[in-house]
PASEBA-1860 file (N, C-alpha, C; in nm, 3 decimals):
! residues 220
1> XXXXXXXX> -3.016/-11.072/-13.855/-2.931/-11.067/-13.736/-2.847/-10.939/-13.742 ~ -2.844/-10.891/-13.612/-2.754/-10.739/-13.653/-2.666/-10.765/-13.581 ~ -2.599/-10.661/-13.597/-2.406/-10.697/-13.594/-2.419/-10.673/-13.451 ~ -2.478/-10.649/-13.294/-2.491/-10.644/-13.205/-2.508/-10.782/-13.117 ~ -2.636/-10.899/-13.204/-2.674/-11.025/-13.198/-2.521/-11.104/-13.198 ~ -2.490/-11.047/-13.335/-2.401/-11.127/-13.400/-2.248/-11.129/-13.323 ~ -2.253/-11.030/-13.230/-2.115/-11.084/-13.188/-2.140/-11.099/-13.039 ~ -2.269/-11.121/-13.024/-2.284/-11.158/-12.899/-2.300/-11.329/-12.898
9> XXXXXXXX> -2.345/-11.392/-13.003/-2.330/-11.536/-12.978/-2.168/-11.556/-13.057 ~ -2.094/-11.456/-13.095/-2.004/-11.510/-13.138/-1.869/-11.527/-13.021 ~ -1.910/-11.441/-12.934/-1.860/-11.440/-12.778/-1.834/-11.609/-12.715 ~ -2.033/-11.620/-12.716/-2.058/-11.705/-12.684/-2.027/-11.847/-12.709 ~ -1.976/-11.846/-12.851/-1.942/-11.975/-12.921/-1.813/-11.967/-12.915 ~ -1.725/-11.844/-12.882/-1.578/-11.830/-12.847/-1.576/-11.902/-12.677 ~ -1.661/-11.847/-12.627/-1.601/-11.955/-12.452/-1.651/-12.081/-12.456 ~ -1.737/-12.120/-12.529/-1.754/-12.248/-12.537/-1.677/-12.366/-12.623
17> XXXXXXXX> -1.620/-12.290/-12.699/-1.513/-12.353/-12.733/-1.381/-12.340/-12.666 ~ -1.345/-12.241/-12.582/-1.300/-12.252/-12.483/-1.303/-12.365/-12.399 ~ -1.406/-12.366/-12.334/-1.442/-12.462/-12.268/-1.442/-12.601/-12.283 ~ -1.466/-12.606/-12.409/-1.450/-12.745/-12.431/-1.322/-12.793/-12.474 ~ -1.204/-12.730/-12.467/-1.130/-12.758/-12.438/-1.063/-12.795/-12.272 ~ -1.134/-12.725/-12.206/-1.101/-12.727/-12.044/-1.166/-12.868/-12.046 ~ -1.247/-12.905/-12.067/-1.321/-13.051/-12.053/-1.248/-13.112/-12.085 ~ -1.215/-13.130/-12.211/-1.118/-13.243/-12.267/-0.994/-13.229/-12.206
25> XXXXXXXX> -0.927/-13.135/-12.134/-0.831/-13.145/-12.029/-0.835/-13.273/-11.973 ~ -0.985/-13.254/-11.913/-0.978/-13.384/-11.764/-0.980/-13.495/-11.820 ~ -0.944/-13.521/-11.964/-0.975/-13.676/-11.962/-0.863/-13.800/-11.896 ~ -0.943/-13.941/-11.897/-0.852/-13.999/-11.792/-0.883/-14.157/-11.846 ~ -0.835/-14.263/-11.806/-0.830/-14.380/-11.891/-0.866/-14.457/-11.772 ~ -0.952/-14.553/-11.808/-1.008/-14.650/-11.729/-0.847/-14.747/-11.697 ~ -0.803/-14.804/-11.817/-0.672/-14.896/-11.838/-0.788/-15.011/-11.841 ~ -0.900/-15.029/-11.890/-0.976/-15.153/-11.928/-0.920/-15.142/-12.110
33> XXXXXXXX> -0.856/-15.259/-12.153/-0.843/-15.287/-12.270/-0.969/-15.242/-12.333 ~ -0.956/-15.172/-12.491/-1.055/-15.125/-12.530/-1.165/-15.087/-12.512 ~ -1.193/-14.991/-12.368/-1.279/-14.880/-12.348/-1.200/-14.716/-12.391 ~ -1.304/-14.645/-12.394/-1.251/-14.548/-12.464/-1.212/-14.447/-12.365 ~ -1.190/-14.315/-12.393/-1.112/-14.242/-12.302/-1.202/-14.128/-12.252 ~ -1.227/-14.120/-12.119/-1.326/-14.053/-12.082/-1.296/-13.902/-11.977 ~ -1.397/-13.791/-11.966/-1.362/-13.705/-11.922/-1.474/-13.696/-11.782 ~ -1.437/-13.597/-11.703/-1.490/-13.552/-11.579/-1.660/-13.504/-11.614
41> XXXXXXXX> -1.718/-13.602/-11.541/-1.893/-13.608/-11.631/-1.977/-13.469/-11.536 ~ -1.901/-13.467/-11.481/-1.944/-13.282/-11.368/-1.943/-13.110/-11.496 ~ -1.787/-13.201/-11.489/-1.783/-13.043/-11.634/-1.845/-13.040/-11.762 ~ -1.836/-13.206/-11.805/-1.896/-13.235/-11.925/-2.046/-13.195/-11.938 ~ -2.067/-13.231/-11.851/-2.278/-13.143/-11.807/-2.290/-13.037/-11.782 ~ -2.212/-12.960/-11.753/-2.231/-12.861/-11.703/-2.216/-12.738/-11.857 ~ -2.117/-12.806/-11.911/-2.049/-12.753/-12.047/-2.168/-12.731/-12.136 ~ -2.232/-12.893/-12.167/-2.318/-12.965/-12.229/-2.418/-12.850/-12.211
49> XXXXXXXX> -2.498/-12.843/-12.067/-2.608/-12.785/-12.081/-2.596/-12.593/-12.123 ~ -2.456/-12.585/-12.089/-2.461/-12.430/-12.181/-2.453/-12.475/-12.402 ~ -2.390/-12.542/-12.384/-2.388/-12.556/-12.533/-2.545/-12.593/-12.588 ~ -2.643/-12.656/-12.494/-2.792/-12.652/-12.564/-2.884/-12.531/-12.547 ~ -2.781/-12.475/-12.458/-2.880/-12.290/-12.448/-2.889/-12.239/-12.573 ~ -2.686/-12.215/-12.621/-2.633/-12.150/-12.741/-2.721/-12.204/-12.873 ~ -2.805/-12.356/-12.886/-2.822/-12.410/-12.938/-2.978/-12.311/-12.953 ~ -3.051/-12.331/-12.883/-3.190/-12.259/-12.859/-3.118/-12.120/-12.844
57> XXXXXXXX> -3.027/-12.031/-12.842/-3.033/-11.929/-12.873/-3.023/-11.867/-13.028 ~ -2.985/-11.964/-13.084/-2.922/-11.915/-13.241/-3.035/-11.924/-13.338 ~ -3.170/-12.068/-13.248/-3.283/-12.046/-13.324/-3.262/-12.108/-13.473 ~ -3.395/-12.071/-13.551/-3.388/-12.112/-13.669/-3.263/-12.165/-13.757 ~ -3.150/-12.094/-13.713/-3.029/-12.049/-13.826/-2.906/-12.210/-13.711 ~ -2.981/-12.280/-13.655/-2.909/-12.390/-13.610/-2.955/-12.516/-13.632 ~ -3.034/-12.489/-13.766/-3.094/-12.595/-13.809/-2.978/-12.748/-13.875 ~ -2.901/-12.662/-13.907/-2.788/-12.797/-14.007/-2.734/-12.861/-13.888
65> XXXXXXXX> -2.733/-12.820/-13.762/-2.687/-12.921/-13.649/-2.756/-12.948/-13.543 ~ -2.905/-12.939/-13.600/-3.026/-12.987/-13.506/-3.020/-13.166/-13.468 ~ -2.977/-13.231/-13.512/-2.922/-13.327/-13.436/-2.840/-13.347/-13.342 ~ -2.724/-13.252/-13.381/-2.637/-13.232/-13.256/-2.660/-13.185/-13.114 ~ -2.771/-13.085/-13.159/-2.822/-13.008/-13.048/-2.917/-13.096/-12.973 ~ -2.996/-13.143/-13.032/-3.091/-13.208/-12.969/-3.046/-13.374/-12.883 ~ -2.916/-13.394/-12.892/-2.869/-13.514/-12.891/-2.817/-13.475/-12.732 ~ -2.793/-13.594/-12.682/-2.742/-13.631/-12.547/-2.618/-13.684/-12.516
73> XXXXXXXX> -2.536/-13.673/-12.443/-2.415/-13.739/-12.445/-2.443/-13.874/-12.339 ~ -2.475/-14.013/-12.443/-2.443/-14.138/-12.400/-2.353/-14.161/-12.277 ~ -2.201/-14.133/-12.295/-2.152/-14.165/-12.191/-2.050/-14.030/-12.189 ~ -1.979/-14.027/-12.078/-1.865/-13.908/-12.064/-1.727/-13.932/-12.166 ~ -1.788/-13.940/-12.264/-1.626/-13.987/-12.322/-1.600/-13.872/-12.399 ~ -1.479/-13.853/-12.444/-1.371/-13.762/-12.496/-1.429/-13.736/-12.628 ~ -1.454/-13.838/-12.723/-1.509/-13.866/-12.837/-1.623/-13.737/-12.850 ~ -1.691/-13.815/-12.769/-1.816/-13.662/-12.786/-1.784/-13.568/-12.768
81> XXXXXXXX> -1.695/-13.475/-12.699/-1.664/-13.374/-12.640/-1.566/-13.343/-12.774 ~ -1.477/-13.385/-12.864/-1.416/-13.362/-12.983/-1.567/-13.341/-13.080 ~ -1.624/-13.413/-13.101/-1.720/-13.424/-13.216/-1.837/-13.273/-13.169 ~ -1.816/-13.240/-13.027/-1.904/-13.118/-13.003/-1.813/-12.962/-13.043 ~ -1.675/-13.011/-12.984/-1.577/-12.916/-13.005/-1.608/-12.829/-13.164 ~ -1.547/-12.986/-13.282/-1.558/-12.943/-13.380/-1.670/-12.865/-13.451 ~ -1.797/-12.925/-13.421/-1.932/-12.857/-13.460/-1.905/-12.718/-13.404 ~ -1.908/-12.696/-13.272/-1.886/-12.555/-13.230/-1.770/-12.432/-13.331
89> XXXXXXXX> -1.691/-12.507/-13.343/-1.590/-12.445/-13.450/-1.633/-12.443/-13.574 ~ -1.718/-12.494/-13.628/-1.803/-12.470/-13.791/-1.865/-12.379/-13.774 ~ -1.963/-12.406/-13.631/-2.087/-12.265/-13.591/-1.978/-12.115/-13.603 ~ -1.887/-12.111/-13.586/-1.810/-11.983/-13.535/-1.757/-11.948/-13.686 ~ -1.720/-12.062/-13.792/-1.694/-12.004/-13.922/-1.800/-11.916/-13.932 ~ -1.894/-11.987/-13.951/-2.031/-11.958/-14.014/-2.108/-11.871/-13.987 ~ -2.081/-11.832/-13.832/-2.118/-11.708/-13.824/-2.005/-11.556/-13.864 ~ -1.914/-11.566/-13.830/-1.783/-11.485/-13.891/-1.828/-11.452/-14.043
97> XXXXXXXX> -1.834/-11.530/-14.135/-1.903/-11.538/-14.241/-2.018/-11.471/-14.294 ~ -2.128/-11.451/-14.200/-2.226/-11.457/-14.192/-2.342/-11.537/-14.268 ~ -2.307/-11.645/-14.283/-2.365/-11.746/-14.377/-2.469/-11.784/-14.310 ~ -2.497/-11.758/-14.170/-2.576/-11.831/-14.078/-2.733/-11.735/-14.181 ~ -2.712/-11.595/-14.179/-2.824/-11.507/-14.214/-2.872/-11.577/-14.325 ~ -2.837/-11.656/-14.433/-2.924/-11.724/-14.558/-2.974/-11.875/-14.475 ~ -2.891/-11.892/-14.364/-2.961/-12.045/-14.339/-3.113/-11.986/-14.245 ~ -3.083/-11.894/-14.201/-3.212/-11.842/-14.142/-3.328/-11.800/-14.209
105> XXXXXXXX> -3.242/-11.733/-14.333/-3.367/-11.646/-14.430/-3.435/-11.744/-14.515 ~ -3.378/-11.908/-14.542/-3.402/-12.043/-14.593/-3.538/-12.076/-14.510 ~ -3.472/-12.058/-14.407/-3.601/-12.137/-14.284/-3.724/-12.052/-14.245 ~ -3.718/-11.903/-14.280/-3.783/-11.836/-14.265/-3.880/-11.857/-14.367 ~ -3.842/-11.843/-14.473/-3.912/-11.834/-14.645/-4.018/-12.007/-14.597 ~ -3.917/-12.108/-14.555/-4.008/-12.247/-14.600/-4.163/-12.239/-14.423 ~ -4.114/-12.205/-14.388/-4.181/-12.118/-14.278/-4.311/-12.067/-14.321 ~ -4.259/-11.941/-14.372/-4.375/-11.867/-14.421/-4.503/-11.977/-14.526
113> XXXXXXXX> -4.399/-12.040/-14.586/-4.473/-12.111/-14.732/-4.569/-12.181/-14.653 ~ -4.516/-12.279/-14.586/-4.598/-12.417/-14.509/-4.722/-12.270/-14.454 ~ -4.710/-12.215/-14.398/-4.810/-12.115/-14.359/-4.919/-12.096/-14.393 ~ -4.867/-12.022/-14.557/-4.952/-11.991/-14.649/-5.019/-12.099/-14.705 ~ -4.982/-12.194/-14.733/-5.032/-12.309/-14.776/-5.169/-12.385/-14.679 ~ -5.105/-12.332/-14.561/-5.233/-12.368/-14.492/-5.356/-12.282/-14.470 ~ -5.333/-12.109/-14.508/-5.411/-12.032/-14.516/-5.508/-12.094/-14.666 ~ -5.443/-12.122/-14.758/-5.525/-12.131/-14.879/-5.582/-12.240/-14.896
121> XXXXXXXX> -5.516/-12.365/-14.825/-5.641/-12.468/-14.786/-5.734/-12.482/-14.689 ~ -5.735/-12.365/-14.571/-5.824/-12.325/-14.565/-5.937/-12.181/-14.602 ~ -5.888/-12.177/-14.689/-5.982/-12.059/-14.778/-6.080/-12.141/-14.859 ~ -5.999/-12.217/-14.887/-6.059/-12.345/-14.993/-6.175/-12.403/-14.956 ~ -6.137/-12.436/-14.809/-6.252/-12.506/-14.733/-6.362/-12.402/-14.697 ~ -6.406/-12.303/-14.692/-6.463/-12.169/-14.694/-6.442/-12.133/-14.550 ~ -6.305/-12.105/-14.502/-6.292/-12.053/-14.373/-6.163/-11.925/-14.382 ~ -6.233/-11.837/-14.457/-6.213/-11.729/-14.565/-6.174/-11.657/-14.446
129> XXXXXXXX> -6.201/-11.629/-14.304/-6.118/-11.552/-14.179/-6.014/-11.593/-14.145 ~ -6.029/-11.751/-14.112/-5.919/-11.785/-14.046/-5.802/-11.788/-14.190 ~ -5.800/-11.815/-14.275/-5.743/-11.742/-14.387/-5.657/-11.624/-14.352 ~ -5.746/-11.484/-14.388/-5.701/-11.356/-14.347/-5.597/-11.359/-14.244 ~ -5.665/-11.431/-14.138/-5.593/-11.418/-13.992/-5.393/-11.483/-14.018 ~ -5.443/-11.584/-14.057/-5.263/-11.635/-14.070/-5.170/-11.559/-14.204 ~ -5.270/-11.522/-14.290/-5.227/-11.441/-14.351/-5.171/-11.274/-14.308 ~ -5.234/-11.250/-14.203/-5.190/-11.113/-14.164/-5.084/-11.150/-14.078
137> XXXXXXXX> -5.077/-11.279/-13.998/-4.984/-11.303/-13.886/-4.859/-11.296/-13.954 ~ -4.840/-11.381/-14.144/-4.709/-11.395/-14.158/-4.649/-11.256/-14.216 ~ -4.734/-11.185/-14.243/-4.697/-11.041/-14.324/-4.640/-10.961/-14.201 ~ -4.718/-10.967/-14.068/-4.687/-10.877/-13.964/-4.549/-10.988/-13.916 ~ -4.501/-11.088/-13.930/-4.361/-11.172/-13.896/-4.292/-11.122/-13.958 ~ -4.335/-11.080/-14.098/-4.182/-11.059/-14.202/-4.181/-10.931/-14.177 ~ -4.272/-10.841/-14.144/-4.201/-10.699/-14.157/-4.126/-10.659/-13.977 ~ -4.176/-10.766/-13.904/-4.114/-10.759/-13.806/-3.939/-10.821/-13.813
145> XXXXXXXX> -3.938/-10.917/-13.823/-3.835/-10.965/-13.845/-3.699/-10.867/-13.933 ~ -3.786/-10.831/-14.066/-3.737/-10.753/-14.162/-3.669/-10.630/-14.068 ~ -3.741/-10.575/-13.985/-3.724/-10.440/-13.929/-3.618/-10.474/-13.822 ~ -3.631/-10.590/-13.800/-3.489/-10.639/-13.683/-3.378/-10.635/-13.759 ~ -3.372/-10.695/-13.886/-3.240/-10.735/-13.979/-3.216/-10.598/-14.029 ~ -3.263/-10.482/-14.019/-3.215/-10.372/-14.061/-3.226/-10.264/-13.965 ~ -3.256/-10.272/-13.835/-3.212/-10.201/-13.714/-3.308/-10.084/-13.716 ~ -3.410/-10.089/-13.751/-3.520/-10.001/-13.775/-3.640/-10.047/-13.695
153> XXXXXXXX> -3.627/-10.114/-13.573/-3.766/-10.150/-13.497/-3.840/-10.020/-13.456 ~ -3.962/-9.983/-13.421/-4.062/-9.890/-13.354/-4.000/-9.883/-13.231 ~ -4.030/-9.763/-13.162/-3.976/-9.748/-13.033/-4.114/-9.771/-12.987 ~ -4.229/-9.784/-12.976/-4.318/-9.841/-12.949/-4.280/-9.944/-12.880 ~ -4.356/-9.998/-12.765/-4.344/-10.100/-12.709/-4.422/-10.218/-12.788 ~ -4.549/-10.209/-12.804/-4.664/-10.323/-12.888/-4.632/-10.258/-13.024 ~ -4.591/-10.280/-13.113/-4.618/-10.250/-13.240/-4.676/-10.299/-13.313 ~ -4.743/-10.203/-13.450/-4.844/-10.319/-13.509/-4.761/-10.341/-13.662
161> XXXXXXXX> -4.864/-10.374/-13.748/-4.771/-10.405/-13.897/-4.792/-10.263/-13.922 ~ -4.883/-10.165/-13.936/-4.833/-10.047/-13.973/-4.727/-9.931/-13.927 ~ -4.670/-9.982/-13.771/-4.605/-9.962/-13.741/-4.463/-10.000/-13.826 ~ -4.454/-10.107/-13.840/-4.302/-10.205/-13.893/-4.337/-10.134/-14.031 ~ -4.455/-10.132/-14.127/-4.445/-10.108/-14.241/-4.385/-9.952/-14.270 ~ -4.429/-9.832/-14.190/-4.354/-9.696/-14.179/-4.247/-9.689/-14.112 ~ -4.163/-9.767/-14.031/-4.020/-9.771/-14.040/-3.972/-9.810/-14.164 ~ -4.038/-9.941/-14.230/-3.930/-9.985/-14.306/-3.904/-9.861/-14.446
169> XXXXXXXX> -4.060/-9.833/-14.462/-4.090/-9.695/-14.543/-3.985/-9.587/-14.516 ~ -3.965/-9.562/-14.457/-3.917/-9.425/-14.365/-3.735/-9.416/-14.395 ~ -3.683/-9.573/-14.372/-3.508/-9.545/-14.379/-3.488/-9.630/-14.559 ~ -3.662/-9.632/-14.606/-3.637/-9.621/-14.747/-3.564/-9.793/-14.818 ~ -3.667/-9.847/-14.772/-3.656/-9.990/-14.798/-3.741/-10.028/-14.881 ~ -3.832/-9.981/-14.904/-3.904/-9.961/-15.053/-4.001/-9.825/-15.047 ~ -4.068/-9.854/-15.169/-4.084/-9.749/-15.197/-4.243/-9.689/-15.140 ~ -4.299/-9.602/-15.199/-4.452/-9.557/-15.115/-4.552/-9.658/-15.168
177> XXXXXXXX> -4.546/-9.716/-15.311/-4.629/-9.786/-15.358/-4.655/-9.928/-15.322 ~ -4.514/-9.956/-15.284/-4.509/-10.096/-15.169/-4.506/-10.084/-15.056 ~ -4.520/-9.943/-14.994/-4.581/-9.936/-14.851/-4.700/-9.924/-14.874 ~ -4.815/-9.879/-14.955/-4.944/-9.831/-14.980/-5.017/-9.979/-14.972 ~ -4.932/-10.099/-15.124/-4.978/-10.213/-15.096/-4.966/-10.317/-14.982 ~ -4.856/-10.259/-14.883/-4.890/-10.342/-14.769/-5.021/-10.338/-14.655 ~ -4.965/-10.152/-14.691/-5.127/-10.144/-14.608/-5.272/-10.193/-14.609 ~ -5.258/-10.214/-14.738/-5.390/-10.218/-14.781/-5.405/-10.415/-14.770
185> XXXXXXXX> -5.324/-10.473/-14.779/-5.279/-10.620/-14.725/-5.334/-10.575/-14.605 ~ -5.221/-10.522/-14.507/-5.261/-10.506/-14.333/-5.414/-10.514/-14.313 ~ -5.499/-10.441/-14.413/-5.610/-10.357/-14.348/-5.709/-10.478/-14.384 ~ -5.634/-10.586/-14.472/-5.765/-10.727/-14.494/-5.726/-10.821/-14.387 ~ -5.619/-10.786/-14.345/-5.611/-10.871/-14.196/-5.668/-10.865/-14.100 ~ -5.664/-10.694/-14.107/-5.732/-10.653/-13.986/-5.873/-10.723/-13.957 ~ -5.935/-10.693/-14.110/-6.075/-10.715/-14.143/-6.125/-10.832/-14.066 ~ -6.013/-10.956/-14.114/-6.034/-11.054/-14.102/-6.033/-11.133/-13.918
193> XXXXXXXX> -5.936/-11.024/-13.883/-5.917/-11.072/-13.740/-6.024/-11.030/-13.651 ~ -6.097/-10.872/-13.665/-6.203/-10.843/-13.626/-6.353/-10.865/-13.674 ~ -6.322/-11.003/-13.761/-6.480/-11.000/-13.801/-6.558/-10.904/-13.874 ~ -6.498/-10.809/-13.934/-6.560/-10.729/-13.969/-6.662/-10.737/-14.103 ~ -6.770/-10.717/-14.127/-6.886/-10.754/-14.203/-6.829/-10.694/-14.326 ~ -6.751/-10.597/-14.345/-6.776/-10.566/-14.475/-6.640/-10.698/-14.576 ~ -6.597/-10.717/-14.493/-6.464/-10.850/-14.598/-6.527/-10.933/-14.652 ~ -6.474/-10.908/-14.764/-6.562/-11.051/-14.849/-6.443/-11.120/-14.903
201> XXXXXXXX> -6.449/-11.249/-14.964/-6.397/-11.327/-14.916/-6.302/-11.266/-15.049 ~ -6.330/-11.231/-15.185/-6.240/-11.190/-15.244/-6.132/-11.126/-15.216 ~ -6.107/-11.052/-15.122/-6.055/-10.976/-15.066/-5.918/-11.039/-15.004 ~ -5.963/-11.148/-14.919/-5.857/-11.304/-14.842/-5.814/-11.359/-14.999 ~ -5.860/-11.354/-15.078/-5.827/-11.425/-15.190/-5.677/-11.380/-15.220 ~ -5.738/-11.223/-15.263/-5.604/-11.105/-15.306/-5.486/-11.139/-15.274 ~ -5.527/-11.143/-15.090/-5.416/-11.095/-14.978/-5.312/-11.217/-15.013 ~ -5.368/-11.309/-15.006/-5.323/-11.481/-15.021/-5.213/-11.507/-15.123
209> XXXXXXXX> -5.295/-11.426/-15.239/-5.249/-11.439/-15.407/-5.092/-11.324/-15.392 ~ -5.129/-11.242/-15.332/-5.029/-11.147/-15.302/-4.891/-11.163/-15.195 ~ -4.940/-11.174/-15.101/-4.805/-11.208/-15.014/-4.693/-11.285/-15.041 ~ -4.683/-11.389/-15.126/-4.546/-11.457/-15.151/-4.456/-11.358/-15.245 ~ -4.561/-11.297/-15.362/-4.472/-11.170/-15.411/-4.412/-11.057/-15.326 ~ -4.459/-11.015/-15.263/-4.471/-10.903/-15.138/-4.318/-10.887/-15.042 ~ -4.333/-11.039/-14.985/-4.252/-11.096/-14.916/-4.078/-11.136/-14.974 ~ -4.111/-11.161/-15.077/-3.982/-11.168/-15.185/-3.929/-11.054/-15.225
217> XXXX> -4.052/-10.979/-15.240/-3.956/-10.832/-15.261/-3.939/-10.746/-15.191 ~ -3.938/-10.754/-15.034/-3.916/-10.693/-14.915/-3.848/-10.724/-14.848 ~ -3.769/-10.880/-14.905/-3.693/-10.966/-14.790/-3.560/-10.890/-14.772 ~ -3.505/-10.874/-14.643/-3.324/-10.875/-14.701/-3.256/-10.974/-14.670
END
């Protein structure tokens, strides 16, 4: 996340907590013995459905309150609108912090794994392309991603992984020998995505055996 992202949902999690204070303004009391205390169900939805944008905007790194997000408000009461408040006010530590970037780079890593894991059971099964193929997809994710978290994207519009791999080369994020071995990763993807006759399957083996190292030592 770059410091551009980053204080743009931090904006965002500033008026919404705003806001949810303006909500809890309107609250108002039935005067039915033990019902609870409820607010204006116009603003409360209206609030609500920006707070599940912020929710799908933050992505991966809003995973510890994916219940919250995904949850509905039962009835208009005050209660919820405190219990959303507060969550919103953890999200805003946490990003201030920037703690959110390891809950992302967490979800990213178990991401990638489940991935790979499925590339090598199917290598296993002898489907040694489709292999290659998810294998090149997660190498060309991380150096994309990678190249976002360090403000080094291609001015290219389509970029490819050798694209992402000579930026990251270039402002010196590693070195030539771990740009040389990515390429040469890239170029069994390629293989693999175009069918190309000369890949043999050793080759998907390598790539397979290789990328979790690769990826660990390229991450930031």
């Amino acid at each position: 996340m770059n410091q551009a992202q980053k204080e743009k949902l931090l904006q965002i999690n500033r008026n919404l907590i705003e806001e949810a204070k303006a909500v809890a303004g309107t609250k108002f009391d039935t005067r039915v013995i033990g019902s609870p205390t409820f607010v204006k169900i116009q603003q409360l939805h209206k609030w609500w459905g920006k707070v599940k944008s912020f929710g799908h905007q933050l992505g991966t790194a809003a995973k510890p309150w994916k219940e919250m997000f995904s949850s509905e408000p039962e009835r208009n009461t005050l209660t919820f609108v405190e219990i959303v408040h507060g969550t919103l006010e953890a999200i805003q530590h946490e990003l201030e912090n920037d703690h959110l970037e390891t809950i992302t780079q967490l979800v990213k890593a178990e991401t990638f794994a489940d991935l790979l894991d499925q590339a090598d059971n199917l290598f296993e099964n002898g489907y040694h392309l489709a292999a290659g193929v998810i294998g090149r997809a997660v190498l060309e994710e991380h150096l994309r991603t990678t190249c976002n978290t360090l403000g080094c994207n291609p001015s290219k519009g389509r970029s490819t992984i050798n694209d992402f791999n000579q930026a990251l080369y270039a402002i010196e994020h590693y070195s030539k020998i771990k740009m040389k071995q990515i390429d040469m990763l890239a170029s069994i993807g390629n293989n693999a995505a175009h069918n190309n006759s000369d890949l043999e399957s050793t080759d998907v083996k390598k790539m397979l055996d290789d990328l979790p190292a690769v990826i660990d030592s390229t991450c930031v």
